[in-house]
LOMI-521807 format. One record per residue (C-alpha): residue in one letter; y, x negated, z. Coordinates in steps of 0.2 Angstrom, whole numbers, padded with zeros to 4 digits, always signed. Layout:
! LOMI-521807
AYXZ;...
This chain:
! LOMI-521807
X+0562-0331+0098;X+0558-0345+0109;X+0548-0340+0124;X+0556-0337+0140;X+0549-0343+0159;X+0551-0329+0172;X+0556-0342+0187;X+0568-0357+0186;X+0560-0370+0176;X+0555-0383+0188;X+0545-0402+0181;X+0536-0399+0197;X+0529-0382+0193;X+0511-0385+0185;X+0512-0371+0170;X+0530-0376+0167;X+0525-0396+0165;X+0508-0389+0155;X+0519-0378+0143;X+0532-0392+0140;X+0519-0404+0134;X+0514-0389+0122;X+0531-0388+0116;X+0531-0406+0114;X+0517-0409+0104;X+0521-0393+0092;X+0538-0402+0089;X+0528-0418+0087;X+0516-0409+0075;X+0531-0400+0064;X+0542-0414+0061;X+0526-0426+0056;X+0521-0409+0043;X+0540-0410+0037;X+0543-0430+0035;X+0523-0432+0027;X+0524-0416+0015;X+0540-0421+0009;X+0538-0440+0007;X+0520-0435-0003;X+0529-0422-0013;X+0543-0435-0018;X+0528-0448-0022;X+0521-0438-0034;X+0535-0428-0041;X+0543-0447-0045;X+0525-0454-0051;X+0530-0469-0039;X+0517-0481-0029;X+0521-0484-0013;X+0508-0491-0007;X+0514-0491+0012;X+0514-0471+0012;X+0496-0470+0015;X+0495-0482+0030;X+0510-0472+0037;X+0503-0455+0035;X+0485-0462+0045;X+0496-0472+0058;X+0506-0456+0061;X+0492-0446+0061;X+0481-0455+0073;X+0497-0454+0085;X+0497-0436+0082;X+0481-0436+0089;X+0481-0447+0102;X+0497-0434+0110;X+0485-0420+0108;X+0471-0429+0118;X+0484-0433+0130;X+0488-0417+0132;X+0471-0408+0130;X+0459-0418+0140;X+0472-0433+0152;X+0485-0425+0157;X+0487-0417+0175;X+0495-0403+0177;X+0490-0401+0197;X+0501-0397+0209;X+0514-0412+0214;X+0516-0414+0234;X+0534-0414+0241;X+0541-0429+0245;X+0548-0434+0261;X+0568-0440+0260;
């Protein structure tokens, strides 16, 4: 059951902006699992070499990582001040 946020969701809400980037990144992290694991498993179930699936698992991976960064240690989830219209 996906979780559900007490208030209306708002981008300017600190914990809403924080809990979307989780959300992100998980999706981020499940679809990289589901494309590597089944590429690997067809590479070696089919004794093929493709020699570019290693370079795109690291490349994916080190973009993996660079989004949790982002979100662990760059992001800022403070408050945003009102603009004036």
């Amino acid at each position: 059951m996906p979780p559900r946020w007490p208030r209306k969701p708002d981008r300017k809400d600190p914990a809403y902006r924080k809990l979307d980037d989780r959300m992100n990144f998980a999706i981020h992290v499940a679809i990289f699992a589901l494309c590597n694991s089944g590429l690997w498993f067809f590479h070696n179930l089919n004794m093929v070499t493709w020699e570019w699936l290693p370079w795109l698992t690291v490349g994916w991976m080190v973009v993996v990582l660079g989004h949790l960064i982002y979100i662990s240690a760059i992001a800022n989830y403070s408050e945003i001040p009102p603009t004036s219209t």
